[in-house]
TORKOL-4160 file (C-alpha; in steps of 0.2 Angstrom, whole numbers, padded with zeros to 4 digits, m for minus):
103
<pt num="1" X="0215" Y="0091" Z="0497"/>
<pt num="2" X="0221" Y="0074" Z="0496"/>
<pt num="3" X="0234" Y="0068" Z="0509"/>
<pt num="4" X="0242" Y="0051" Z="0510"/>
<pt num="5" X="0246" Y="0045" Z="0527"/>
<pt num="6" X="0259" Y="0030" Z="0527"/>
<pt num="7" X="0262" Y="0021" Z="0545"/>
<pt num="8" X="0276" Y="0009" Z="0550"/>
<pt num="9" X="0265" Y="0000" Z="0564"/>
<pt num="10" X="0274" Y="0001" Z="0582"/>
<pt num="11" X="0268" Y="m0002" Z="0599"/>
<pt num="12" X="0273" Y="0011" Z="0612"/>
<pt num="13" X="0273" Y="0006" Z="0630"/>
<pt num="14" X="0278" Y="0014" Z="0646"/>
<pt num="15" X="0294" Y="0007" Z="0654"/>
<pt num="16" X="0291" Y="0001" Z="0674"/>
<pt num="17" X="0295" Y="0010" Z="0687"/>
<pt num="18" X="0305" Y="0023" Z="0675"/>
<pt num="19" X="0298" Y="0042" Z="0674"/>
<pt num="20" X="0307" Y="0058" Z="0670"/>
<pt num="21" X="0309" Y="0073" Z="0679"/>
<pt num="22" X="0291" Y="0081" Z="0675"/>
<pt num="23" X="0284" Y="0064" Z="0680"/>
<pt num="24" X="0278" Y="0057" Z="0664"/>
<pt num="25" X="0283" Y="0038" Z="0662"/>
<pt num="26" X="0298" Y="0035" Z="0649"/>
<pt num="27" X="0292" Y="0026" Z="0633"/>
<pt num="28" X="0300" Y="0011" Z="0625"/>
<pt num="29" X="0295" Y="0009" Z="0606"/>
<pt num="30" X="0294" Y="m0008" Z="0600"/>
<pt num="31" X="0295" Y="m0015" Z="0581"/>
<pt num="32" X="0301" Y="m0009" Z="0564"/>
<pt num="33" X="0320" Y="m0008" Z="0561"/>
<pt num="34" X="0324" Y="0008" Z="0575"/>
<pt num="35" X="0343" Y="0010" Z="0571"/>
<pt num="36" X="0352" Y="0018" Z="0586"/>
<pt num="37" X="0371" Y="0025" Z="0586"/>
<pt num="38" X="0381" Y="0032" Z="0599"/>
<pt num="39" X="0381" Y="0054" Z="0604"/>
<pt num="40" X="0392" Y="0064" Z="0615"/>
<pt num="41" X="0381" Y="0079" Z="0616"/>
<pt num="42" X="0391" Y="0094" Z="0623"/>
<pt num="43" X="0380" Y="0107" Z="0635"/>
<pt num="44" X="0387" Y="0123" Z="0644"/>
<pt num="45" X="0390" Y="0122" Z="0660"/>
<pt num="46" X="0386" Y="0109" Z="0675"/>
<pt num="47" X="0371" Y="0101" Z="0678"/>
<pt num="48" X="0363" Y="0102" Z="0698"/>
<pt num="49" X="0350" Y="0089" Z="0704"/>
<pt num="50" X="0335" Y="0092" Z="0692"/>
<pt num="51" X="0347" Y="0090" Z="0675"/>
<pt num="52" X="0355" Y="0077" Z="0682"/>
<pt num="53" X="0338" Y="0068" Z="0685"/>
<pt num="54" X="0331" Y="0074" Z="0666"/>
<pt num="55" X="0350" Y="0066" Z="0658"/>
<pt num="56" X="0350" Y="0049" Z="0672"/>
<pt num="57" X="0347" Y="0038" Z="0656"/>
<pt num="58" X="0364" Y="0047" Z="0649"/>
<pt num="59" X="0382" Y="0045" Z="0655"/>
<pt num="60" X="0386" Y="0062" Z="0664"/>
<pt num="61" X="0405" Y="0070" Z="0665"/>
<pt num="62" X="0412" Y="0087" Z="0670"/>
<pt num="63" X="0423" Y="0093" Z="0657"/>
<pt num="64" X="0430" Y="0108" Z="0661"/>
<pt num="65" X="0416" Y="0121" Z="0660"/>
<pt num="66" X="0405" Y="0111" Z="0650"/>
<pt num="67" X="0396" Y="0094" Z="0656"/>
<pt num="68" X="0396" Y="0079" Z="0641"/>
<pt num="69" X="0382" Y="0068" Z="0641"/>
<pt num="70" X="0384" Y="0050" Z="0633"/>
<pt num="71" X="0372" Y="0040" Z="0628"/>
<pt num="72" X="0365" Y="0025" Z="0613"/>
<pt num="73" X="0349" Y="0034" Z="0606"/>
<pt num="74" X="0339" Y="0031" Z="0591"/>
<pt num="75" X="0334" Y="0045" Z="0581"/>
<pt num="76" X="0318" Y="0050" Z="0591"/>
<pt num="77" X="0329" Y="0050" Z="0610"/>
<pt num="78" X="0340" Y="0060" Z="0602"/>
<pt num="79" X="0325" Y="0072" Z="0597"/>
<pt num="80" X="0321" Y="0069" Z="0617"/>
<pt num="81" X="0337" Y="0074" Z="0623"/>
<pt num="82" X="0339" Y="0089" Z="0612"/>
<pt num="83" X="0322" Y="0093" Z="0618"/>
<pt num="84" X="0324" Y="0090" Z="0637"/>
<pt num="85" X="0340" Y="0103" Z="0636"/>
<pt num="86" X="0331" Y="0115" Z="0628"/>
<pt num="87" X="0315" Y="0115" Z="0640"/>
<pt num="88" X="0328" Y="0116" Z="0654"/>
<pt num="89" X="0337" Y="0134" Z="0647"/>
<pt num="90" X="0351" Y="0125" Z="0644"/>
<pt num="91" X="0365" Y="0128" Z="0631"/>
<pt num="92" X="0369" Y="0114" Z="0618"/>
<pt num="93" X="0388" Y="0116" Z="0613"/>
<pt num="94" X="0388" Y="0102" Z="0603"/>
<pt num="95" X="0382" Y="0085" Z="0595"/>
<pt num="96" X="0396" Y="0072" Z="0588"/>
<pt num="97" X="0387" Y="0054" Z="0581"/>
<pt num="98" X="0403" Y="0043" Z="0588"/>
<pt num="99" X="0411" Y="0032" Z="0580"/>
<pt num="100" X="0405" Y="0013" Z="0584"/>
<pt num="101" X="0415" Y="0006" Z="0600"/>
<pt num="102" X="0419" Y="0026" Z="0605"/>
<pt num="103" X="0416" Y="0031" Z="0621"/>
């Protein structure tokens, strides 16, 4: 089997004094062209302490029955976020890309 392996080079380091809710330093990825856009990301229900630690890095709001978080991510935070609501049993309701200058 012959498999070609193509790397962007990047250097991945830990960002001081900031860890997530498990404890595991939060990574900051530096180099390359990392594009990052806007997301309202829509989950059911509110958030107690422990969610609201896992989404600090986000802008939180109740709306109605639903809690919106906010936040500028590149494509693998995005992946992060999606991943942190789904290790924590939480429903996503939805995911909008905003438009530039959208809150």
């Amino acid at each position: 089997m012959n498999v070609q392996l193509h790397v962007h080079l990047r250097y991945i380091v830990p960002v001081p004094g900031v860890t997530t809710v498990t404890g595991f330093p939060v990574m900051s990825v530096h180099g390359g062209d990392v594009r990052t856009h806007r997301y309202r990301i829509t989950i059911a229900g509110s958030l107690g302490q422990t969610g609201r630690e896992a989404f600090a890095d986000f802008g939180i709001a109740a709306n109605g029955r639903d809690t919106v978080l906010t936040g500028t991510l590149d494509q693998a935070a995005l992946y992060g976020a999606l991943t942190r609501i789904l290790s924590l049993g939480l429903e996503l309701v939805e995911l909008s890309r905003l438009a530039d200058g959208t809150s």
